[in-house]
TIROTOR-764724 format. One record per atom (N, C-alpha, C): atom name; y negated, x negated, z. Coordinates in nm, 3 decimals, always signed. Example, Ala and Ser with C-alpha at 12.3 -4.5 7.8 and 13.67 -1.06 7.14 Angstrom:
<nodes>
NODE/a/py/px/pz
NODE/N/+0.569/-1.319/+0.780
NODE/CA/+0.450/-1.230/+0.780
NODE/C/+0.330/-1.320/+0.780
NODE/N/+0.225/-1.285/+0.708
NODE/CA/+0.106/-1.367/+0.714
NODE/C/-0.003/-1.290/+0.787
</nodes>
This chain:
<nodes>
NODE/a/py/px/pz
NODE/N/-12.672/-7.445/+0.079
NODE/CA/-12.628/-7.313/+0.118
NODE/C/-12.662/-7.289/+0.265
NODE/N/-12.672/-7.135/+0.286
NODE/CA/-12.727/-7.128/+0.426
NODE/C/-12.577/-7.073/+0.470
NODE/N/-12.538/-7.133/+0.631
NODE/CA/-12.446/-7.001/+0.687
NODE/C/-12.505/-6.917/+0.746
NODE/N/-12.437/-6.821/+0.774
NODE/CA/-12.441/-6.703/+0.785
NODE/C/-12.464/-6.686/+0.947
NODE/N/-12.551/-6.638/+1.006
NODE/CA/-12.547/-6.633/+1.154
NODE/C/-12.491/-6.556/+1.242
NODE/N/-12.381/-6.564/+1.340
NODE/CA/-12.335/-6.499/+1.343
NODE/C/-12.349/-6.395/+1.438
NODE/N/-12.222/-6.226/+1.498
NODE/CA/-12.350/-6.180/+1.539
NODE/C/-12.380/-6.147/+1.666
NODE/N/-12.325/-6.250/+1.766
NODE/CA/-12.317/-6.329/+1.880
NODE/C/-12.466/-6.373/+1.847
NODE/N/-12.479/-6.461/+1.767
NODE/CA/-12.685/-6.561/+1.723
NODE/C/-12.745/-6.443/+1.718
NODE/N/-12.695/-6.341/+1.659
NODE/CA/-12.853/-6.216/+1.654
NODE/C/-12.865/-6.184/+1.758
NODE/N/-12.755/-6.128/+1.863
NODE/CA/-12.764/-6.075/+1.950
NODE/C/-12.869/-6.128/+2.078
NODE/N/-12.795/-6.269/+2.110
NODE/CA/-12.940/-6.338/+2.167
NODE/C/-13.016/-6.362/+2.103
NODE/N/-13.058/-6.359/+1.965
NODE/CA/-13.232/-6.390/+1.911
NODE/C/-13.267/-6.250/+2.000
NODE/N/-13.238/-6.160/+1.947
NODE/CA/-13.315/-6.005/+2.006
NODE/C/-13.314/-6.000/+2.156
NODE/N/-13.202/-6.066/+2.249
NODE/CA/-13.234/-6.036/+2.371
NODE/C/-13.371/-6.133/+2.405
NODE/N/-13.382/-6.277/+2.341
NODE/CA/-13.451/-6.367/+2.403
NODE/C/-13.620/-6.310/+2.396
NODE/N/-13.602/-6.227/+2.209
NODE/CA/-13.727/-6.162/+2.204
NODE/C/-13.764/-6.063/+2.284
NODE/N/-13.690/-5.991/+2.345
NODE/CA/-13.714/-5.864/+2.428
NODE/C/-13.747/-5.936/+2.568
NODE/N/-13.699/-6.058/+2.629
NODE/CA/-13.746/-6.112/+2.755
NODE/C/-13.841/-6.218/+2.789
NODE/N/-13.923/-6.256/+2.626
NODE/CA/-14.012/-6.332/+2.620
NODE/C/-14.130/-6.289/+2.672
NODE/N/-14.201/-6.361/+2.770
NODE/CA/-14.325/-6.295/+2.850
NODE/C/-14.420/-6.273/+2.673
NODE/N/-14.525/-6.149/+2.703
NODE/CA/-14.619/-6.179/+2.621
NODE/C/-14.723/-6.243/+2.673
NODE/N/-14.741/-6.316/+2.604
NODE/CA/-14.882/-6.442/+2.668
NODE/C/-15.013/-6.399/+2.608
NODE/N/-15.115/-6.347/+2.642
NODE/CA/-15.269/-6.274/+2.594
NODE/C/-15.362/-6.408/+2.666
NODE/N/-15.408/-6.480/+2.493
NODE/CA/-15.490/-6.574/+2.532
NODE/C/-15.621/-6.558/+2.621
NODE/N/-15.643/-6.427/+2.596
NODE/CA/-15.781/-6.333/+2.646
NODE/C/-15.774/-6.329/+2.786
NODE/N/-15.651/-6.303/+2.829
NODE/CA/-15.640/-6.303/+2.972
NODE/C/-15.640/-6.411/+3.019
NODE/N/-15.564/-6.484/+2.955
NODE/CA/-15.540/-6.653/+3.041
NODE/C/-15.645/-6.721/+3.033
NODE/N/-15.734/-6.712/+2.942
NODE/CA/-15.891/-6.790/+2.935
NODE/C/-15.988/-6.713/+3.068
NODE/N/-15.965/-6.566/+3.046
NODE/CA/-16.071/-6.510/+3.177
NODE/C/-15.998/-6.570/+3.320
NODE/N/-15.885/-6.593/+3.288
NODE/CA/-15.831/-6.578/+3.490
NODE/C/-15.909/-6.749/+3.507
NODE/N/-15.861/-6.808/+3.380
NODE/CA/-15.874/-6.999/+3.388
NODE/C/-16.007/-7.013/+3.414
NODE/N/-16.135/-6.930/+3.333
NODE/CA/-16.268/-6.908/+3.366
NODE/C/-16.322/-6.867/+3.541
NODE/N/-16.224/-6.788/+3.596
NODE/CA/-16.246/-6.742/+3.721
NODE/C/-16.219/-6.869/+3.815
NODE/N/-16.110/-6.893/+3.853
NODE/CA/-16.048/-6.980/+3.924
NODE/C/-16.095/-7.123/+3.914
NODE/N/-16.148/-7.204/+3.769
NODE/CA/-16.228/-7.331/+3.746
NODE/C/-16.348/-7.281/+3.782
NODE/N/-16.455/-7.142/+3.737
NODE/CA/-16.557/-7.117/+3.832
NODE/C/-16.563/-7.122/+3.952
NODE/N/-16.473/-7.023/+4.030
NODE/CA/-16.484/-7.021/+4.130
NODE/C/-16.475/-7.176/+4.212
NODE/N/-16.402/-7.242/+4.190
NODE/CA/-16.399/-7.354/+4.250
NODE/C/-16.542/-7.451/+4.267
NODE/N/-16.606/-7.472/+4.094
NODE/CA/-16.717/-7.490/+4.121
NODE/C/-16.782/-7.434/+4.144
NODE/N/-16.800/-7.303/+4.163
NODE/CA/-16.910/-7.217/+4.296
NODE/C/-16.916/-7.275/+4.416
NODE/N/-16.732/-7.293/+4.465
NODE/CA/-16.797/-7.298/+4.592
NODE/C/-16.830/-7.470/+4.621
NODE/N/-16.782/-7.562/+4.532
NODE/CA/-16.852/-7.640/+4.524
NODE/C/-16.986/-7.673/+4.543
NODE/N/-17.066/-7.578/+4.438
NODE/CA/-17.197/-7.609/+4.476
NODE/C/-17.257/-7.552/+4.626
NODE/N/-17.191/-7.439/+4.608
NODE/CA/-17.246/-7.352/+4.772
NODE/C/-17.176/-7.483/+4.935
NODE/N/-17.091/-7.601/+4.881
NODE/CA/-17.128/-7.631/+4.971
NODE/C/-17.192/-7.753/+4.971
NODE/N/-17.252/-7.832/+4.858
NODE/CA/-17.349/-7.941/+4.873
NODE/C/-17.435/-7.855/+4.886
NODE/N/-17.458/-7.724/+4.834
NODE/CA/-17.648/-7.692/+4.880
NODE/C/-17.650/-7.605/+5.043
NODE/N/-17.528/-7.611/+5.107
NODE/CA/-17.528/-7.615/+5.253
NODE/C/-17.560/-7.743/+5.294
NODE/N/-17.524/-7.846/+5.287
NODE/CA/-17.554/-8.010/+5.341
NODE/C/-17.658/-8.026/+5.276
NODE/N/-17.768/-7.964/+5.215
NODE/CA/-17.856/-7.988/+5.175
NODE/C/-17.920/-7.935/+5.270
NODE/N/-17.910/-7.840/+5.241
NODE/CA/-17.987/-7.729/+5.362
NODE/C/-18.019/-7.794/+5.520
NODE/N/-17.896/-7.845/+5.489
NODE/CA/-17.845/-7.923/+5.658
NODE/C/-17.910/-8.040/+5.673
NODE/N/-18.016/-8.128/+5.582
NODE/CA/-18.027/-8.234/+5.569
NODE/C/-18.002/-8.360/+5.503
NODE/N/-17.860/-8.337/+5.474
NODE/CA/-17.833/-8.464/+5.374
NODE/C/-17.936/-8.444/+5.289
NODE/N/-17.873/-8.588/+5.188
NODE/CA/-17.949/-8.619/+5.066
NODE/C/-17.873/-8.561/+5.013
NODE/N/-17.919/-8.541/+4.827
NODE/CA/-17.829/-8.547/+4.755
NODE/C/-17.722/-8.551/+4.688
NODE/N/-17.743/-8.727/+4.759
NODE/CA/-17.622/-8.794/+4.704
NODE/C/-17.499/-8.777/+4.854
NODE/N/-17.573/-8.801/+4.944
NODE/CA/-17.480/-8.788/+5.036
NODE/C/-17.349/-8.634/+5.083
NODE/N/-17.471/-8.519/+4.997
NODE/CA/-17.395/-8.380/+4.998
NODE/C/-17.338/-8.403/+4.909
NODE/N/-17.296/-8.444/+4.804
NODE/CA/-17.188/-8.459/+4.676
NODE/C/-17.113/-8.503/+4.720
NODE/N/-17.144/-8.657/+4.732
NODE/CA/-17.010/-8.719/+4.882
NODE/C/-16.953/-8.655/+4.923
NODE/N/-16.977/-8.568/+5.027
NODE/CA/-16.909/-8.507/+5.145
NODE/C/-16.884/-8.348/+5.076
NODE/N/-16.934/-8.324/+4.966
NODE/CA/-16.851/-8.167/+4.887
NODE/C/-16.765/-8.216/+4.864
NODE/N/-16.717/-8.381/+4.744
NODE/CA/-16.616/-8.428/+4.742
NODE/C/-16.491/-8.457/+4.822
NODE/N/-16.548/-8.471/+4.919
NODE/CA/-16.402/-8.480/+5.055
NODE/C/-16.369/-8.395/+5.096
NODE/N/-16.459/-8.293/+5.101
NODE/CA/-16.420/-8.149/+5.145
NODE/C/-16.294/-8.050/+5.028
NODE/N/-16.341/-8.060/+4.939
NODE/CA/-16.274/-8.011/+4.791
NODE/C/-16.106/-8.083/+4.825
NODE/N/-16.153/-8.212/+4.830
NODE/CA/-15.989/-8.283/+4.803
NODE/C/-15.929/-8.277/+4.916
NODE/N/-15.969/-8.292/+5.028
NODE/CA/-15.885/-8.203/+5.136
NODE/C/-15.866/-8.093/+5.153
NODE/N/-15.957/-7.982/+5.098
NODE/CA/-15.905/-7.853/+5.123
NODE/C/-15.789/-7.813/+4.996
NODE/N/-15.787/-7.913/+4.883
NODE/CA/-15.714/-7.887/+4.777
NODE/C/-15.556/-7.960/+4.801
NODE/N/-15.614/-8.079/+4.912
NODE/CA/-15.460/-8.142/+4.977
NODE/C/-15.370/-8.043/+5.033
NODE/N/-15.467/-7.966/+5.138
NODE/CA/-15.423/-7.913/+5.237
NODE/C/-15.354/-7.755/+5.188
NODE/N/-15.405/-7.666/+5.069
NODE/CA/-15.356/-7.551/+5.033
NODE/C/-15.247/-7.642/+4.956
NODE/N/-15.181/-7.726/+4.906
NODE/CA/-15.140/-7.764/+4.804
NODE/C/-15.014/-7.801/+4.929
NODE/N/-15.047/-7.856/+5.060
NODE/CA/-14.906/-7.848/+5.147
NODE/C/-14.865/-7.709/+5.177
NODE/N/-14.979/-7.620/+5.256
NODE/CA/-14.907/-7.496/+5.258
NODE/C/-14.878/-7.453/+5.136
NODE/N/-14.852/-7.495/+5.006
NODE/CA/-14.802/-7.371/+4.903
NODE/C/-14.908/-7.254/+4.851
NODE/N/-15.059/-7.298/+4.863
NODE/CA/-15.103/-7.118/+4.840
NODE/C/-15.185/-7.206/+4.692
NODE/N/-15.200/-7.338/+4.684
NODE/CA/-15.295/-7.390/+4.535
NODE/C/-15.171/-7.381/+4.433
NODE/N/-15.064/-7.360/+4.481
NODE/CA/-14.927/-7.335/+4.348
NODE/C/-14.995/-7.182/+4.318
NODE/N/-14.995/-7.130/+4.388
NODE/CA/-15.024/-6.975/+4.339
NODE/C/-15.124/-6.957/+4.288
NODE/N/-15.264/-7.056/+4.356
NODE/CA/-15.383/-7.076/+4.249
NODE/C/-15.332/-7.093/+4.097
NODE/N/-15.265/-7.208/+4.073
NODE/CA/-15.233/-7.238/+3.951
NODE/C/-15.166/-7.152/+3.883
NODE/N/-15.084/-7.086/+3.936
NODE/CA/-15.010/-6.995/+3.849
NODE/C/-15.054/-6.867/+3.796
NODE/N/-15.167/-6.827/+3.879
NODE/CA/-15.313/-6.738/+3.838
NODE/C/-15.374/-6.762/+3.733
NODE/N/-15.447/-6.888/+3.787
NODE/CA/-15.574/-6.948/+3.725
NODE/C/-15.534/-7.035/+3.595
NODE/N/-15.384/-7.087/+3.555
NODE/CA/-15.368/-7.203/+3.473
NODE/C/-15.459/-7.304/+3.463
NODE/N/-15.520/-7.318/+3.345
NODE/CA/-15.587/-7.454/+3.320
NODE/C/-15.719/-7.459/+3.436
NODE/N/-15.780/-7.329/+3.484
NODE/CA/-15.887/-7.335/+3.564
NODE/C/-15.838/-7.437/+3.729
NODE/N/-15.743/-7.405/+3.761
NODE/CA/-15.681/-7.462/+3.871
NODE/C/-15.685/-7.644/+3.840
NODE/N/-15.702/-7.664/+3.702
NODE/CA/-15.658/-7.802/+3.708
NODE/C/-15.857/-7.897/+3.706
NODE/N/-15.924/-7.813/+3.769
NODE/CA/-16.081/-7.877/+3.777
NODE/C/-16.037/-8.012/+3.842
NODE/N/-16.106/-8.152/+3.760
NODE/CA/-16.065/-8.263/+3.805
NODE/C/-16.056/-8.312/+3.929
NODE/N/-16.153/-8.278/+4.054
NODE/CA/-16.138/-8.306/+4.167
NODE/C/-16.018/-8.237/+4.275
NODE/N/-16.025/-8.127/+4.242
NODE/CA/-15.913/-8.024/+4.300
NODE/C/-15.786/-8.068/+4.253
NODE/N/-15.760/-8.031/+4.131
NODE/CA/-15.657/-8.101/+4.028
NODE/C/-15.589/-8.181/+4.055
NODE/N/-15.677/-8.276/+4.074
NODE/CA/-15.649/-8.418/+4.123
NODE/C/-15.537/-8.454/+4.250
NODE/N/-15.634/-8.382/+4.333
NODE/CA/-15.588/-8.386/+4.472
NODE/C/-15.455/-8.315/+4.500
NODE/N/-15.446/-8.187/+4.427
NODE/CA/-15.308/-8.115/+4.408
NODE/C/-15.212/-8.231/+4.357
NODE/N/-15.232/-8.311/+4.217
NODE/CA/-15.149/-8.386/+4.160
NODE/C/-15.059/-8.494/+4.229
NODE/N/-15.148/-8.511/+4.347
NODE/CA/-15.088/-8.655/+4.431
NODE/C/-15.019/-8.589/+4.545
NODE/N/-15.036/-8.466/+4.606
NODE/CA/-14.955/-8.413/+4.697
NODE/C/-14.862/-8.344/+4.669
NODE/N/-14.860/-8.308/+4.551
NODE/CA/-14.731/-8.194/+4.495
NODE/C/-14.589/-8.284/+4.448
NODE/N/-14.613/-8.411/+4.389
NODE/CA/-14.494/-8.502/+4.389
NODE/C/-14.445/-8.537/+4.529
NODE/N/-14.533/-8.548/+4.645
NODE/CA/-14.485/-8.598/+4.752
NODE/C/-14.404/-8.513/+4.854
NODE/N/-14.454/-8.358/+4.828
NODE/CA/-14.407/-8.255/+4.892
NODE/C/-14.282/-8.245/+4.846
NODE/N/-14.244/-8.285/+4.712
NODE/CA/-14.118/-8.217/+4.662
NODE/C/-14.010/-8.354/+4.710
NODE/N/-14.063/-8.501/+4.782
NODE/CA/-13.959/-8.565/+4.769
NODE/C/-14.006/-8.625/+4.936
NODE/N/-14.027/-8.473/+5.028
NODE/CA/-14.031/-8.557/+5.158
NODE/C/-13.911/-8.511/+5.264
NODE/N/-13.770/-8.487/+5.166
NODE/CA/-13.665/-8.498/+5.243
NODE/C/-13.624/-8.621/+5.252
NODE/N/-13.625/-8.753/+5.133
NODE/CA/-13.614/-8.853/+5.121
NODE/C/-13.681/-8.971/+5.251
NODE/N/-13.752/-8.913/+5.288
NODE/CA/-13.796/-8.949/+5.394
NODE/C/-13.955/-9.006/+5.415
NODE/N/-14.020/-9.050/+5.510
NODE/CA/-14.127/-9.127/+5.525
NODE/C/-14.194/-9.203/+5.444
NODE/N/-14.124/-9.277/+5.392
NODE/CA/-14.157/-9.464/+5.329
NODE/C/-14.123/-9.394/+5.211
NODE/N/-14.002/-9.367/+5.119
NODE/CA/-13.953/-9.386/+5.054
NODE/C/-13.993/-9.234/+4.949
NODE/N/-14.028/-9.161/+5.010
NODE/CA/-13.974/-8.998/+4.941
NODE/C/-14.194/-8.979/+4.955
NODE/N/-14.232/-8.920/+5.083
NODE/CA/-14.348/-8.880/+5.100
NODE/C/-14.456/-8.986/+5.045
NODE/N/-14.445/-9.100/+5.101
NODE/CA/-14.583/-9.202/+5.092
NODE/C/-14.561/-9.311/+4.918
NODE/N/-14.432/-9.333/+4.868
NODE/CA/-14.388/-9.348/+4.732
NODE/C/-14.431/-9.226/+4.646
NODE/N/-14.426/-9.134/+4.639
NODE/CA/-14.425/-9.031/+4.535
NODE/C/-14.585/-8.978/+4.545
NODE/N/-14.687/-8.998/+4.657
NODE/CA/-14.800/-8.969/+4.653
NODE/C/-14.835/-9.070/+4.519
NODE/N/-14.800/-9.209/+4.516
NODE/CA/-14.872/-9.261/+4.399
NODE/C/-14.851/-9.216/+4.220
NODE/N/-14.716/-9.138/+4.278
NODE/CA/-14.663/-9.113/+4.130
NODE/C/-14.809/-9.106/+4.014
NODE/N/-14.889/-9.026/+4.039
NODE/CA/-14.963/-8.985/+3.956
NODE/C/-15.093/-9.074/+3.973
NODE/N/-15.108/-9.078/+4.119
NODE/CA/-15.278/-9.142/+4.144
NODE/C/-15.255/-9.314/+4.126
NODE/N/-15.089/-9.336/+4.115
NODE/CA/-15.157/-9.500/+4.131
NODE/C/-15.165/-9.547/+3.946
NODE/N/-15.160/-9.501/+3.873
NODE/CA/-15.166/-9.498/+3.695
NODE/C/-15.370/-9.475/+3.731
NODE/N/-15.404/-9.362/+3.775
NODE/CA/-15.512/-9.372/+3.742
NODE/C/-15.614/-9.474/+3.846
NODE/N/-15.563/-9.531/+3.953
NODE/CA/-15.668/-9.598/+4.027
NODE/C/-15.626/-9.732/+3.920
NODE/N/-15.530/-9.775/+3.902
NODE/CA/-15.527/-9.911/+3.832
NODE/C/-15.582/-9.924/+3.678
NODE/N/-15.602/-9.736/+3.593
NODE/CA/-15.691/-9.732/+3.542
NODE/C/-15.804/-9.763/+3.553
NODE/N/-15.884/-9.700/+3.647
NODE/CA/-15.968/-9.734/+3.661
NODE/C/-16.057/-9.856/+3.763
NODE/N/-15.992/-9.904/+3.800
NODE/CA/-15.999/-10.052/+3.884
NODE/C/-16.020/-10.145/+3.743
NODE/N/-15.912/-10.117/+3.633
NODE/CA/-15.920/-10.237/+3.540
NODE/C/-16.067/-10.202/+3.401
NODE/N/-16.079/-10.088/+3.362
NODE/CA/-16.186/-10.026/+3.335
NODE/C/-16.340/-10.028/+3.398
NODE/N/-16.291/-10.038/+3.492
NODE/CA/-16.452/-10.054/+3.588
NODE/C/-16.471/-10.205/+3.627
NODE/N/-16.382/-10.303/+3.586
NODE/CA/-16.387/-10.434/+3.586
NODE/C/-16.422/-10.455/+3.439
NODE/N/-16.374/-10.433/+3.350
NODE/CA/-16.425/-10.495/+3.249
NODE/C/-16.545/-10.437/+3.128
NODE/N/-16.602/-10.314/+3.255
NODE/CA/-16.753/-10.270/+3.203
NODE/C/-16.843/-10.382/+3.245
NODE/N/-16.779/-10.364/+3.397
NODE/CA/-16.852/-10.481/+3.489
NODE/C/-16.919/-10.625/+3.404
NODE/N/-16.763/-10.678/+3.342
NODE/CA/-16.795/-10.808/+3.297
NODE/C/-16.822/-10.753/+3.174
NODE/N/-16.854/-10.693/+3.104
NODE/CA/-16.920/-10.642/+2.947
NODE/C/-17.076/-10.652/+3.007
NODE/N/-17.097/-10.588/+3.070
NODE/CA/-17.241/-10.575/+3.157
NODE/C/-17.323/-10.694/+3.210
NODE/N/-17.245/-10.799/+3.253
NODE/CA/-17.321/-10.904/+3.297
NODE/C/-17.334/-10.968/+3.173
NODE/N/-17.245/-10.990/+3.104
NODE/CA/-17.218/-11.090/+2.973
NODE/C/-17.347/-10.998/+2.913
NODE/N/-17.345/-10.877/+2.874
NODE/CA/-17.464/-10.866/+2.738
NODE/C/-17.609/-10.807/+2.837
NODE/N/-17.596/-10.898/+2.907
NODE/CA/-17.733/-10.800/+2.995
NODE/C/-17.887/-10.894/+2.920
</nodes>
C-alpha cells in the first residue's frame, strides 16, 4: 500500500520545483566550449610568442606551462578562476589550469589554520594522490621498458 502524501509533501514538491534552476545543456556546453577554448588559445598564442622570441619548441611549451599554472595559481588566490568556473563549468577544468586551481583552492580555504598545518598540508590534498600516481606509474613503465626492450 502506498501512503498518502501529505499536504505539507506537496507543498514543498511544488515550491522546490518552482526554485529549481533550469539547467540548458546547450548553454553549458557553449560557455564550457568558450572558457576550455579560450584557455587553449591563449595557450597557444603564448608558446608561438616564445617562439617568435626564439625558444625552441620544446622549450616554449615548457615555459607556456609555467606560465598557465601560475597565472591559474594566482587568479585562483585572488578569487576571479572561481568565477571562471562557475561560467565556464567543465571548460574551466582544462588539465593544466584545472590542475593548478585544484591544489590552491584546498589551501586557500584552510589558511586560517595556519602556515604548516592549514596552507602548505592542504596544497597536497589533491596533487600529492596524483604525483605518487604518477611517480609509481612512470616507474614501472620504466622497468616494463628496460625488461622488454
Amino acid at each position: 500500500m502506498r501512503e498518502r502524501e501529505s499536504p505539507q509533501a506537496k507543498r514543498y514538491a511544488r515550491l522546490v520545483e518552482q526554485e529549481k534552476p533550469v539547467i540548458s545543456l546547450v548553454n553549458n556546453v557553449f560557455k564550457a566550449f568558450l572558457v576550455g577554448g579560450g584557455i587553449c588559445l591563449l595557450g597557444e598564442i603564448i608558446k608561438s610568442t616564445l617562439i617568435a622570441r626564439g625558444f625552441t619548441n620544446d622549450i616554449a611549451g615548457v615555459w607556456m606551462s609555467i606560465i598557465l599554472v601560475f597565472s591559474s595559481a594566482l587568479l585562483t588566490g585572488l578569487g576571479v578562476y572561481d568565477e571562471v568556473g562557475r561560467y565556464g563549468g567543465a571548460g574551466s577544468a582544462i588539465p593544466i589550469t584545472g590542475f593548478a586551481n585544484s591544489i590552491v583552492a584546498p589551501s586557500m580555504e584552510f589558511r586560517s589554520e595556519g602556515a604548516i598545518l592549514g596552507l602548505a598540508a592542504r596544497l597536497f590534498l589533491i596533487a600529492g594522490p596524483v604525483i605518487v600516481y604518477g611517480l609509481v606509474s612512470a616507474t614501472g613503465f620504466g622497468l616494463l621498458r628496460s625488461i622488454f626492450k
